[in-house]
N, CA, C and O of each residue as an XYZ file, in Angstrom:
804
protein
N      -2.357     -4.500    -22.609
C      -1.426     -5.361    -21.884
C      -1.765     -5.349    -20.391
O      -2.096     -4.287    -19.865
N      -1.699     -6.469    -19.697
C      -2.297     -6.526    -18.082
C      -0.665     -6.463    -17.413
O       0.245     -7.285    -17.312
N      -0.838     -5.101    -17.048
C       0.646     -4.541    -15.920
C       0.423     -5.945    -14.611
O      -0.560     -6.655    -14.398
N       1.548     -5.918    -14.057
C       2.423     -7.024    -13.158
C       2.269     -5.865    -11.836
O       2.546     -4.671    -11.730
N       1.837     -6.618    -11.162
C       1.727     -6.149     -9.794
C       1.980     -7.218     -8.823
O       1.550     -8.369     -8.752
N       3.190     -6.207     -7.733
C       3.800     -7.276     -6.332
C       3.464     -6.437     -5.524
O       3.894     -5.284     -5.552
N       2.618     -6.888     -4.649
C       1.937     -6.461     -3.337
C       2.880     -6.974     -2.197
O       3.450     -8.065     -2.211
N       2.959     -6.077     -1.257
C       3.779     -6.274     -0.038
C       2.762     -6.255      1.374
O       1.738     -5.577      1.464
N       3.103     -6.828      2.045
C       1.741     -7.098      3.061
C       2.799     -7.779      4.493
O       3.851     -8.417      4.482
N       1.910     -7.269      5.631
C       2.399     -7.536      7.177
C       1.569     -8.391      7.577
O       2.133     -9.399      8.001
N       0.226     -8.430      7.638
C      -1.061     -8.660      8.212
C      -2.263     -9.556      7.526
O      -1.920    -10.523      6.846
N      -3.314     -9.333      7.648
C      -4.703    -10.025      7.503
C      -4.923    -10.066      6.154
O      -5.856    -10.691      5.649
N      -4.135     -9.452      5.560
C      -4.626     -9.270      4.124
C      -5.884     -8.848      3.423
O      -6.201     -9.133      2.268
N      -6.624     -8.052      4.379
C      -7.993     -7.737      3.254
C      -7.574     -6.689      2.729
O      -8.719     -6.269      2.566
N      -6.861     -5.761      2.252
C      -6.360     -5.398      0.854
C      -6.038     -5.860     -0.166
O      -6.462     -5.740     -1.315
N      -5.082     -6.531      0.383
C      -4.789     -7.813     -0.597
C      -5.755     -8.893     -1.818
O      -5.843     -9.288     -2.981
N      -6.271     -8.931     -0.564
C      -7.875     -9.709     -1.200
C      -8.868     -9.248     -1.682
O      -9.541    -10.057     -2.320
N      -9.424     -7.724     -1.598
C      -9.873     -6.465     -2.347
C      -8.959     -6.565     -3.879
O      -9.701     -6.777     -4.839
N      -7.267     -6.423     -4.271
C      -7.160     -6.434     -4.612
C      -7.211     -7.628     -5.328
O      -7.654     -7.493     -6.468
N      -6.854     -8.887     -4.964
C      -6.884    -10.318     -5.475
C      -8.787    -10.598     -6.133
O      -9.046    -11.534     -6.888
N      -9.661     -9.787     -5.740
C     -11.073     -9.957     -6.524
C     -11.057     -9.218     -7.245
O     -11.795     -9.602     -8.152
N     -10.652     -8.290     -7.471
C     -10.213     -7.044     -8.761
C      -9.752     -7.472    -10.101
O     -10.305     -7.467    -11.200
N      -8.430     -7.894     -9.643
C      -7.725     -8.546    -10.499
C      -8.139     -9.553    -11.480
O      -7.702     -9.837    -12.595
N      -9.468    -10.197    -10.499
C      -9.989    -11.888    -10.987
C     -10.804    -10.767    -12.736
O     -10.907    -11.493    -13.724
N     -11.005    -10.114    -12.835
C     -11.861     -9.283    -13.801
C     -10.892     -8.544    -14.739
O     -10.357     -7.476    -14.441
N     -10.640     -9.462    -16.352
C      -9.948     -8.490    -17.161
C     -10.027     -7.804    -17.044
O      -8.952     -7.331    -16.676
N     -10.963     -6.930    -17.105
C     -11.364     -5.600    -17.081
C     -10.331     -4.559    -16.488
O     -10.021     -3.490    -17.015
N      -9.937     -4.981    -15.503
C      -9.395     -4.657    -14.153
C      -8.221     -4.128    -14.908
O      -8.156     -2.900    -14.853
N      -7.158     -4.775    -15.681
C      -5.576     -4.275    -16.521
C      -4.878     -5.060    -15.825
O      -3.993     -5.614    -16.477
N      -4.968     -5.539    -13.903
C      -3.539     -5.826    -13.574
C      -3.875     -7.338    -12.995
O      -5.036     -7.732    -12.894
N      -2.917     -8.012    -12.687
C      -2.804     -9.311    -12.278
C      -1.346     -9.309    -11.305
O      -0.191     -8.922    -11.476
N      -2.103     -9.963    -10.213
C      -0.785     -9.574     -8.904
C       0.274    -11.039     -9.230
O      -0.259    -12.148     -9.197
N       1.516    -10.931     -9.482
C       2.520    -11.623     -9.822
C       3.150    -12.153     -8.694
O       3.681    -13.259     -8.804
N       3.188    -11.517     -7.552
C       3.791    -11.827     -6.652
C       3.554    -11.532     -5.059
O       3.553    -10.307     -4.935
N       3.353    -12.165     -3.794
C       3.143    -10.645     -2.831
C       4.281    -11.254     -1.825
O       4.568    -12.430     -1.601
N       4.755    -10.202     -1.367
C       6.111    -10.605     -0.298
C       5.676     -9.729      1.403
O       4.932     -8.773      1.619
N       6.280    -10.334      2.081
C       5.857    -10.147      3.235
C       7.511     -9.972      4.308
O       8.593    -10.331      3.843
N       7.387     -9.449      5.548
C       8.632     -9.001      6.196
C       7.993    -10.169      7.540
O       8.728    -10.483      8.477
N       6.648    -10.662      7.424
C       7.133    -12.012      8.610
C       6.164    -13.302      8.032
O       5.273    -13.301      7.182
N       6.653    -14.243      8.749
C       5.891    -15.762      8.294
C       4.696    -15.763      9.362
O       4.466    -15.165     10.413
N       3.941    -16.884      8.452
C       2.612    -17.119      9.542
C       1.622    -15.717      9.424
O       1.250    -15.453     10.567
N       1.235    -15.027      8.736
C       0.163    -14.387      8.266
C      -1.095    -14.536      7.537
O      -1.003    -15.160      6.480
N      -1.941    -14.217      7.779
C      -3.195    -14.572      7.288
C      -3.027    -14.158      5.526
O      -3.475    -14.798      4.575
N      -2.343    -13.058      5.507
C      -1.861    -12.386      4.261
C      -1.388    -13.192      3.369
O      -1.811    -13.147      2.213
N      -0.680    -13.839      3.655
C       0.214    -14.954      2.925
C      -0.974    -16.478      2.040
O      -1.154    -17.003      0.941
N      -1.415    -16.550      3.332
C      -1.984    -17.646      3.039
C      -3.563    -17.304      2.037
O      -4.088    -18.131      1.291
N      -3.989    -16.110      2.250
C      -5.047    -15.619      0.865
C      -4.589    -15.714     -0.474
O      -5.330    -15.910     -1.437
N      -2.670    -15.493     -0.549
C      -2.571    -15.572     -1.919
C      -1.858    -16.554     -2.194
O      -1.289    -16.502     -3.284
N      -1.602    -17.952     -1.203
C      -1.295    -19.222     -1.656
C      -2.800    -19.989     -2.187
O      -2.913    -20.881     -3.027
N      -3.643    -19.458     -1.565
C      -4.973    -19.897     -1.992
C      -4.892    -19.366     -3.343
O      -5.145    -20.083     -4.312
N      -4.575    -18.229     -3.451
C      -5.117    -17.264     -4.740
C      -4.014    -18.148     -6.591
O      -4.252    -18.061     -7.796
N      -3.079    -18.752     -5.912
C      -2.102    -19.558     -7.020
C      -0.793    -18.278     -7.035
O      -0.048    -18.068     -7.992
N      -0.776    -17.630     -5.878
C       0.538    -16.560     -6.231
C       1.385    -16.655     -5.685
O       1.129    -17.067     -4.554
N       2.974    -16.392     -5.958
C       3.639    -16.887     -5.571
C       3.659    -15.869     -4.405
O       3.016    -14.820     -4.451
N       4.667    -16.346     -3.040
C       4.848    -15.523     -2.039
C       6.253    -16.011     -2.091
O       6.773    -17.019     -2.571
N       7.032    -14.212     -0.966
C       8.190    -14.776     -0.395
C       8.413    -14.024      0.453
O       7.908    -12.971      0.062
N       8.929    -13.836      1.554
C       9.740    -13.704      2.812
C      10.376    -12.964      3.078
O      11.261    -13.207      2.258
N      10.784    -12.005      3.702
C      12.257    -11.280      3.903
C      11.515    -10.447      5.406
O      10.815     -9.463      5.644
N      12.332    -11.795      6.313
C      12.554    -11.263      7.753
C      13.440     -9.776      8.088
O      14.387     -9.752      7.303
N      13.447     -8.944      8.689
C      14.446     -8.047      8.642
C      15.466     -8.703      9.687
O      16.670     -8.503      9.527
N      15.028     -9.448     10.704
C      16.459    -10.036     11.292
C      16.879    -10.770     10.781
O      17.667    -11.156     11.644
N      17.068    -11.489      9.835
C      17.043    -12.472      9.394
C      18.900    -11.837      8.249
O      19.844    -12.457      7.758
N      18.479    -10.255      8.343
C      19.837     -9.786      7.546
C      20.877     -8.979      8.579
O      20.434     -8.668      9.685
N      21.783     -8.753      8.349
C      22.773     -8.097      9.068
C      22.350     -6.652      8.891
O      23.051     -5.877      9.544
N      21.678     -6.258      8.394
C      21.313     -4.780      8.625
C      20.283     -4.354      7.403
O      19.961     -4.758      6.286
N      20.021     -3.449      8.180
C      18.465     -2.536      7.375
C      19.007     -2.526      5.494
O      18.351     -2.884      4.516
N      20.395     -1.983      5.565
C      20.788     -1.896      3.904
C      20.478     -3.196      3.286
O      19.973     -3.141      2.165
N      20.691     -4.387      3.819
C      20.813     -5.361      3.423
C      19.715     -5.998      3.243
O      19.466     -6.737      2.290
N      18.937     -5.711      4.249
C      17.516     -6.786      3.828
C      16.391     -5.205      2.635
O      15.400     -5.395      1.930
N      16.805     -4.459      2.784
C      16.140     -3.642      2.009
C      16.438     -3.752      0.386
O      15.722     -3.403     -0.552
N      17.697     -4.338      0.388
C      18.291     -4.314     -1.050
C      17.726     -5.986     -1.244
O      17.070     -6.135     -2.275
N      17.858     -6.939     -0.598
C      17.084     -8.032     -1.126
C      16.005     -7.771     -1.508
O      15.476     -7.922     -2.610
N      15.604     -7.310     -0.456
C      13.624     -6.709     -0.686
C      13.754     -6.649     -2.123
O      13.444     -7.486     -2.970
N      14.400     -5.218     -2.270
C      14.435     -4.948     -4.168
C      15.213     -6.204     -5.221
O      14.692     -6.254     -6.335
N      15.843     -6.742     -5.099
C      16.508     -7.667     -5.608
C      15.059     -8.953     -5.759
O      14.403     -9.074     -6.793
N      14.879     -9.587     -4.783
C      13.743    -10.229     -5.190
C      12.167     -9.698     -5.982
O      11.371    -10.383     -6.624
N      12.127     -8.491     -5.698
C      10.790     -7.918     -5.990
C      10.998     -7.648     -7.665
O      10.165     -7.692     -8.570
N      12.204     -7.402     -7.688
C      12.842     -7.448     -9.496
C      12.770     -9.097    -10.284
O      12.796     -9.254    -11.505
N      12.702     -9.934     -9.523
C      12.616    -10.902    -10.298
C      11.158    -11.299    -10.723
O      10.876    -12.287    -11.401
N      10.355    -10.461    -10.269
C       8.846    -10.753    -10.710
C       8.613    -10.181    -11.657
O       7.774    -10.638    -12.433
N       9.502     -8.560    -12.023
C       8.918     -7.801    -13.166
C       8.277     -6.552    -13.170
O       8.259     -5.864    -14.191
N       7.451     -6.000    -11.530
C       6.311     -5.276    -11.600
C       6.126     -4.242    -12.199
O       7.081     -3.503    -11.958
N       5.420     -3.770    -12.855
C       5.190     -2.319    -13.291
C       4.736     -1.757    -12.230
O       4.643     -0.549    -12.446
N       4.318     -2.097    -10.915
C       3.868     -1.751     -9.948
C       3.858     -2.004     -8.989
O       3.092     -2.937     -8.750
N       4.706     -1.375     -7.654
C       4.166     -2.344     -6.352
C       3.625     -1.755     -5.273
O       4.004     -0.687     -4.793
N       2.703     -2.461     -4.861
C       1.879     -1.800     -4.156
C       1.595     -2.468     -2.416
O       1.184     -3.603     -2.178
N       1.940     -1.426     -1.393
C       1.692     -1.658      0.298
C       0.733     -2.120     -0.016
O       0.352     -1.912     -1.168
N      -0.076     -2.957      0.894
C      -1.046     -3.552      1.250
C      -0.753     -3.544      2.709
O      -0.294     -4.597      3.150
N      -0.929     -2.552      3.554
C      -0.955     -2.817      5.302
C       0.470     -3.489      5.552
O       0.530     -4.197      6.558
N       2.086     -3.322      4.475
C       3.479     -3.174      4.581
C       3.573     -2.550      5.894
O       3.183     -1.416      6.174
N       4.125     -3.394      6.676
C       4.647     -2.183      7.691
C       6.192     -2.130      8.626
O       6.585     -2.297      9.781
N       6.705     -1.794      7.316
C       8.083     -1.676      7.045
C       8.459     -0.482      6.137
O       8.069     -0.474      4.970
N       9.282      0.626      6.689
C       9.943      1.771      5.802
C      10.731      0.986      4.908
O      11.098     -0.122      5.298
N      11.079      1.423      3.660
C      11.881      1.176      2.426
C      12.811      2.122      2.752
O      12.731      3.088      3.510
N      13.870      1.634      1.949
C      15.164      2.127      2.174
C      15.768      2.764      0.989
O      14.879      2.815      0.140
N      16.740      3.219      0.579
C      17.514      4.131     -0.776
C      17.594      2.936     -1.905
O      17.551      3.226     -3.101
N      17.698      1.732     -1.506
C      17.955      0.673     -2.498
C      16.525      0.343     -3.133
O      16.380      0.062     -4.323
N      15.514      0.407     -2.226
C      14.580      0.322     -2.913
C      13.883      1.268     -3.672
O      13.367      1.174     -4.786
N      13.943      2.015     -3.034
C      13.834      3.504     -3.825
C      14.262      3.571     -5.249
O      13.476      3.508     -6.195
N      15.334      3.680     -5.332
C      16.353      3.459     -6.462
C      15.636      2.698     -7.428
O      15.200      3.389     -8.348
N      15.377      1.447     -7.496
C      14.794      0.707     -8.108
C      12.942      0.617     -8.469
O      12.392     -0.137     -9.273
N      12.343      1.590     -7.628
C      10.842      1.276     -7.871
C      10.570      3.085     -7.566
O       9.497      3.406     -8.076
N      11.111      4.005     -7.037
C      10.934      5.055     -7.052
C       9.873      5.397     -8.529
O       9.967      5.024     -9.698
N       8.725      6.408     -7.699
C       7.762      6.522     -8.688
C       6.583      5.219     -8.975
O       5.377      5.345     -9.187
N       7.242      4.205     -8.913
C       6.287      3.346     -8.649
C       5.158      1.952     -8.055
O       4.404      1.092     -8.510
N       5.900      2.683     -6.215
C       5.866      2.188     -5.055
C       4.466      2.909     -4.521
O       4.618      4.112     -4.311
N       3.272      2.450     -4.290
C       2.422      3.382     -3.758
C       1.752      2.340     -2.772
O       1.590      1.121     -2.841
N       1.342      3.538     -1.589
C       1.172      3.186     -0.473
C       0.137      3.863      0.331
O       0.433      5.033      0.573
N      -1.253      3.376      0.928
C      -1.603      3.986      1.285
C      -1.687      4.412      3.180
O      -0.847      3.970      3.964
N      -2.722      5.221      3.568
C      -2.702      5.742      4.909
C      -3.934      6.182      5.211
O      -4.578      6.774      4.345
N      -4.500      5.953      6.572
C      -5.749      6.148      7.265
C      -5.956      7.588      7.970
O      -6.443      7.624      9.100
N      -5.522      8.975      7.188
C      -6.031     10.040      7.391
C      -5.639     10.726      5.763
O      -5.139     10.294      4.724
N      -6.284     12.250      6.337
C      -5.959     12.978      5.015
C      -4.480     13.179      5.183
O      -4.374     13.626      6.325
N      -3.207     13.082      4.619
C      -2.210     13.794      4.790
C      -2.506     14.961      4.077
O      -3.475     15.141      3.341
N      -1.472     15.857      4.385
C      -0.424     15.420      5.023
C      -0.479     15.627      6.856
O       0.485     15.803      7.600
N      -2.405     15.506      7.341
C      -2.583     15.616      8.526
C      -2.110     14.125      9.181
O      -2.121     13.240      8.325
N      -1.788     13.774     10.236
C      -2.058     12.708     10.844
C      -0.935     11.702     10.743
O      -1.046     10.554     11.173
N       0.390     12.279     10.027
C       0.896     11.243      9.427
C       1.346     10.014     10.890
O       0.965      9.918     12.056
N       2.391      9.200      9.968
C       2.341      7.908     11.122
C       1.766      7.047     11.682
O       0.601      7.305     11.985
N       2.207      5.952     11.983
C       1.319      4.631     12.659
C      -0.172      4.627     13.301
O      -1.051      3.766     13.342
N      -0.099      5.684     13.684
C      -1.676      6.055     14.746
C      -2.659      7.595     14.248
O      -3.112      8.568     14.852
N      -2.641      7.110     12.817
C      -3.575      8.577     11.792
C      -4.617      8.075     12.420
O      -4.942      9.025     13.131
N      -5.392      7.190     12.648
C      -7.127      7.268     12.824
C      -6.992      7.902     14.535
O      -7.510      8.935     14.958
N      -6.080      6.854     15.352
C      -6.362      7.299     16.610
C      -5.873      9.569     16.545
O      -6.591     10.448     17.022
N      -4.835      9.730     15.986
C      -4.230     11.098     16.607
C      -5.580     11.916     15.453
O      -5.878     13.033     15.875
N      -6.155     11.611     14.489
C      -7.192     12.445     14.505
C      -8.417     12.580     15.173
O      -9.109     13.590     15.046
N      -8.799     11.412     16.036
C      -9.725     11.669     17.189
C      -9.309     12.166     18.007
O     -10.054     12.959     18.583
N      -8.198     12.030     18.417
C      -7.673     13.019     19.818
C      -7.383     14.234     19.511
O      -7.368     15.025     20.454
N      -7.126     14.664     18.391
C      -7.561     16.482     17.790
C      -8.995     16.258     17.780
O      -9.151     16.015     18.977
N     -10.005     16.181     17.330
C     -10.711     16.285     17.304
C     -11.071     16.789     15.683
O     -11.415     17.962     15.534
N     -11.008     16.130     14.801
C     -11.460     17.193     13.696
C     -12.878     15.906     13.552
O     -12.999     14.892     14.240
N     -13.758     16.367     12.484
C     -14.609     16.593     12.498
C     -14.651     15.479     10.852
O     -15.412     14.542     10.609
N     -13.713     15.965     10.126
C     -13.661     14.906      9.192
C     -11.900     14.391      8.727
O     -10.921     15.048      8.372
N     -12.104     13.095      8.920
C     -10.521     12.382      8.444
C     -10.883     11.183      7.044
O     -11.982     10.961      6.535
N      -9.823     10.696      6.770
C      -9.887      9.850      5.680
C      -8.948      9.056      5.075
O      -8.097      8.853      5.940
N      -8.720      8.646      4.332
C      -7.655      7.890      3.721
C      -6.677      8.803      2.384
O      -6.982      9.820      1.762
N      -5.505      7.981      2.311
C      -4.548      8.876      0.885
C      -4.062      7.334      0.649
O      -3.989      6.299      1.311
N      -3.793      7.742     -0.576
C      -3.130      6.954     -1.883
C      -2.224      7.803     -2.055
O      -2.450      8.990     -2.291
N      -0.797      7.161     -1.932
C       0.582      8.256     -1.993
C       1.755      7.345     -2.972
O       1.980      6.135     -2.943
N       2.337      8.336     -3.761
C       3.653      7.767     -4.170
C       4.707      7.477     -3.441
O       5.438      8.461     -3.326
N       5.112      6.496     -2.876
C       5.954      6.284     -1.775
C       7.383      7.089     -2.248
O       7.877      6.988     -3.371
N       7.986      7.989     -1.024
C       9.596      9.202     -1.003
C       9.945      8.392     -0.188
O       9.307      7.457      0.294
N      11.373      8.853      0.068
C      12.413      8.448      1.493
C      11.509      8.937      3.012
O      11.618      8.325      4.074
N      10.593     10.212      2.792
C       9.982     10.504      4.442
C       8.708      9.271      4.679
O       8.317      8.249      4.115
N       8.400     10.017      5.768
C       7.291      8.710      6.413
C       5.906      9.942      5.808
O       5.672     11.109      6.121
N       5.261      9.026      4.880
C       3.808      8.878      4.551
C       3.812     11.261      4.294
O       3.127     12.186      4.730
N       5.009     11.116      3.374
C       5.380     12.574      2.688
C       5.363     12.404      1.336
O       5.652     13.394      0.663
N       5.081     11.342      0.751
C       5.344     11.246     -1.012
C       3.986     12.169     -1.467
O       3.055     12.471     -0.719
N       4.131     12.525     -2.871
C       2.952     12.967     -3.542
C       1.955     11.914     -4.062
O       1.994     10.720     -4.360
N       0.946     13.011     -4.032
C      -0.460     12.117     -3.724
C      -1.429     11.704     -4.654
O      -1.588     12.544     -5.541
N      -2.175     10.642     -4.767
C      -2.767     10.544     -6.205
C      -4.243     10.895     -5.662
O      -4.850     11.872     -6.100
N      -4.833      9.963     -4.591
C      -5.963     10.196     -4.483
C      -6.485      9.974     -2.892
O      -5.810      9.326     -2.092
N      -7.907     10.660     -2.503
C      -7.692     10.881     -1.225
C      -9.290     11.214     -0.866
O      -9.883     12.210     -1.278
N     -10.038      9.869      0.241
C     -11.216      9.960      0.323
C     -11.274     10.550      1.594
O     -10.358     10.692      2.404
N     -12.790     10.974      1.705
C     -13.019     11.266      3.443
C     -13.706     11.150      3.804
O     -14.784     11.175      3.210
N     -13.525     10.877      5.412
C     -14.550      9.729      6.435
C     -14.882     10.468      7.253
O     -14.078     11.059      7.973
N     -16.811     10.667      7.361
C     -17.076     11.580      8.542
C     -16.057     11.004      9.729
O     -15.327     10.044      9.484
N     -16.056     11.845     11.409
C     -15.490     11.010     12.607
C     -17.011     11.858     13.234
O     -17.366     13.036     13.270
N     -17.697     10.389     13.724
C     -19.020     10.019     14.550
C     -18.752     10.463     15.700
O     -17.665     10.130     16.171
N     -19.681     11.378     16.533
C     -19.557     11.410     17.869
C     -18.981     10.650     19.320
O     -18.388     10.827     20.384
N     -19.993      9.195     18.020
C     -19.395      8.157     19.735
C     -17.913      7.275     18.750
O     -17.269      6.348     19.241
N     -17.745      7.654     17.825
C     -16.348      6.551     17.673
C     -15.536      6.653     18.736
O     -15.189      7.613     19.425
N     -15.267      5.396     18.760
C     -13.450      5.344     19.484
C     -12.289      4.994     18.176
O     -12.843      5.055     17.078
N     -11.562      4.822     18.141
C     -10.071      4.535     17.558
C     -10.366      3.420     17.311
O      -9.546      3.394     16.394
N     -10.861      2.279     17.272
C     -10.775      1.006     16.339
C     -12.488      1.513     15.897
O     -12.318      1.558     14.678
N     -13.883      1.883     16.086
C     -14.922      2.240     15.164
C     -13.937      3.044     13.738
O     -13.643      2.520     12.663
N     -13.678      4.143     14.122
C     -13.354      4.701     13.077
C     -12.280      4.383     12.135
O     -12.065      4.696     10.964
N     -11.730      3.736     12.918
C      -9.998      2.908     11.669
C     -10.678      1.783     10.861
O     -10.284      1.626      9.705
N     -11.969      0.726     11.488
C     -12.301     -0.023     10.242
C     -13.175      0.988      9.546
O     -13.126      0.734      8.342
N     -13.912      1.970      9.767
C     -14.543      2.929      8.726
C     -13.400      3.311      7.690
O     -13.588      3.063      6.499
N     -12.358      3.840      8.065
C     -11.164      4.004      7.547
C     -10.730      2.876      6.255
O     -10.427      3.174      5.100
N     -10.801      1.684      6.789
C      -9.999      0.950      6.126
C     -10.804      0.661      4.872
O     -10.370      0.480      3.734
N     -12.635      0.647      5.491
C     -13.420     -0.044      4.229
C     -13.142      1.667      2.946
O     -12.879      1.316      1.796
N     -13.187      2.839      3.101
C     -12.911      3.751      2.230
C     -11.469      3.172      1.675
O     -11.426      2.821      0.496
N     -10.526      3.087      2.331
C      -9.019      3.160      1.618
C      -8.904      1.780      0.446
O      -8.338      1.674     -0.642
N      -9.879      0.674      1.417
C      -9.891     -0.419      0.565
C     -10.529     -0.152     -0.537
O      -9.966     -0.724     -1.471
N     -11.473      0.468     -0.886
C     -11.604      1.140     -2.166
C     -10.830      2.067     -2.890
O     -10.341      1.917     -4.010
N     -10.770      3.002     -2.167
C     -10.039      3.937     -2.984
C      -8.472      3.409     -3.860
O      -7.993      3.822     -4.916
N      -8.005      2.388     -2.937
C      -6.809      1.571     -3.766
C      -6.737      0.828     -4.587
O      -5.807      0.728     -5.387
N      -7.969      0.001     -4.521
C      -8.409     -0.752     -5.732
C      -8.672      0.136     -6.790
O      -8.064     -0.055     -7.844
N      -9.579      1.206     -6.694
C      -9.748      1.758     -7.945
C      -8.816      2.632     -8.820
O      -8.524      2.696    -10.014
N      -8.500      3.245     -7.730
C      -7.014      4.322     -7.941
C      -5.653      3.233     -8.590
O      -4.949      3.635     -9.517
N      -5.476      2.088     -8.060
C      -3.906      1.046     -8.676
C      -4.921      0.753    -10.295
O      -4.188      0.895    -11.274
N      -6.085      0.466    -10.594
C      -6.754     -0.082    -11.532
C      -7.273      1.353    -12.384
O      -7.805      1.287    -13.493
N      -7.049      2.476    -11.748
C      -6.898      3.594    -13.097
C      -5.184      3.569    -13.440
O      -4.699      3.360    -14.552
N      -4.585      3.784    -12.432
C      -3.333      3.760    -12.800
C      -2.780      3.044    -14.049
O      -2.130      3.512    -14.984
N      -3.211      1.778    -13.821
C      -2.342      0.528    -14.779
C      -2.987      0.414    -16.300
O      -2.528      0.168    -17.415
N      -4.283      0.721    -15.764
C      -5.209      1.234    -17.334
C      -4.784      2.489    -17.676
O      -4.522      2.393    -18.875
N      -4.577      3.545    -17.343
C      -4.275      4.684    -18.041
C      -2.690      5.313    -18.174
O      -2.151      5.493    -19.266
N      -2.214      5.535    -17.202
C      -1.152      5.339    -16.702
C      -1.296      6.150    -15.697
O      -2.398      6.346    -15.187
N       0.338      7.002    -15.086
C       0.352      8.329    -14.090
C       1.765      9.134    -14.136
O       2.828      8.605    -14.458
N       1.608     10.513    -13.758
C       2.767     10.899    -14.267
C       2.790     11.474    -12.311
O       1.880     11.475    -11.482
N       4.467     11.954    -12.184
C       4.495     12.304    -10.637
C       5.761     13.449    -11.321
O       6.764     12.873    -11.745
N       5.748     14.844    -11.426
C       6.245     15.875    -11.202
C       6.313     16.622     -9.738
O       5.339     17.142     -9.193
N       7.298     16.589     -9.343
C       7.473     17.288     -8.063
C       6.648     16.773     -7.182
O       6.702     15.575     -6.903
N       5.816     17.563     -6.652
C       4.369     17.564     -5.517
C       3.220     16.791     -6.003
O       2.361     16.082     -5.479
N       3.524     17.200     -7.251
C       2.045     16.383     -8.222
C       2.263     15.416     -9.077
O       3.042     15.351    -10.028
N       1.279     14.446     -8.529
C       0.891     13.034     -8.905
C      -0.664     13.201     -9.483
O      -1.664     13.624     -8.903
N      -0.484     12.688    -10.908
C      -1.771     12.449    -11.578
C      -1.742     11.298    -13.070
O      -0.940     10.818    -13.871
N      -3.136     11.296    -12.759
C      -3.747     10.161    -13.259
C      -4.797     10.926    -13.971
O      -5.733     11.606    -13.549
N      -4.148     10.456    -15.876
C      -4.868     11.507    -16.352
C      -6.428     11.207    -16.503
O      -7.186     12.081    -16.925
C-alpha cells in the first residue's frame, strides 16, 4: 500500500522537490497528498502546484492566537489522511493540538548533530564552537525545540575556510538525502518510537 504523505514547507522547496522526485518512483511506498505552508507566495508552493498537489495556507496572523491556527493546522492536515507528515524547511513550532493528533508521526529534520546545536542557527553556532565535524538529524517531532527522538543522523566534515552559508548548503545537500531515504524506509517498513528510541527496523 503507498502511505499518504503531507509535507509542510516555509521556503524554496528543494526538499520538497527531493521528495516530489522520490515519490515519482513506485518503488519509493509514498505519494505526497498534500503540502501546506504558514505563508503565500513561495517558491515551495508553486513546485507542488506544478507537481498536481494540492496546497493550502494557514497564515498564523491570520488566527486569533497560536491555539487556534495550530488546531486548524491539524484540522486541515486531517482531511488529507497522512500516515505521515513531514517538515520540509516548516518554520513554525507545533503546538499540543497538533501533537495530539500526529504525535509519533510528525518528523522533522535539522542542520547539526543533535542534540548539539539545537535551534535556528545549528550550521552557523557549530562553526563558532568550532568542532571539527557537524551534520544533519531526522527527528520525531516532541513539544521541545528540535528534542524529539531520533531516527537517523549524517555527518558533514566543517572545512577550514567555510563560512556559515558554505557549510549550511553542504548541510542541506546531506539532510536532503538523508530524508528522502529515511521517510522512504519508514513508509516501506515501518518505525516504532519508545521513549528516547526511534527505530526503523
Amino acid at each position: 500500500m503507498t502511505a499518504r504523505l503531507v509535507v509542510l514547507v516555509s521556503g524554496s522547496g528543494t526538499t520538497l522537490q527531493a521528495l516530489l522526485d522520490a515519490c515519482s518512483d513506485p518503488a519509493y511506498g509514498a505519494r505526497i497528498v498534500a503540502v501546506g505552508a504558514d505563508r503565500d507566495g513561495i517558491q515551495a508552493l508553486d513546485r507542488a502546484e506544478r507537481a498536481g498537489v494540492p496546497t493550502f495556507t494557514h497564515r498564523l496572523k491570520e488566527f486569533p492566537s497560536r491555539h487556534d491556527w495550530d488546531a486548524a493546522l491539524a484540522k486541515t492536515v486531517a482531511e488529507f489522511s497522512p500516515d505521515l507528515v513531514v517538515s520540509a524547511g516548516f518554520m513554525k513550532l507545533v503546538g499540543e493540538p497538533f501533537l495530539a493528533a500526529y504525535g509519533g508521526r510528525f518528523v522533522n529534520s535539522h542542520p547539526a548533530l543533535l542534540p548539539a546545536f539545537p535551534g535556528i542557527h545549528g550550521a552557523r553556532d557549530a562553526l563558532d564552537y568550532g568542532v571539527k565535524i557537524t551534520g544533519c538529524t531526522l527527528f520525531v517531532v516532541d513539544a521541545g525545540v528540535d528534542t524529539g527522538p531520533i531516527l537517523a543522523q549524517r555527518a558533514v566534515p566543517v572545512m577550514d575556510d567555510d563560512d556559515t552559508e558554505s557549510l549550511h548548503e553542504r548541510i542541506k545537500v546531506a539532510e536532503r538525502e538523508m530524508l528522502v531515504d529515511t521517510v522512504g524506509r519508514m513508509v516501506r517498513v515501518g518505525w516504532t518510537v519508545t521513549g528516547r528510541k526511534a527505530t526503523i527496523p
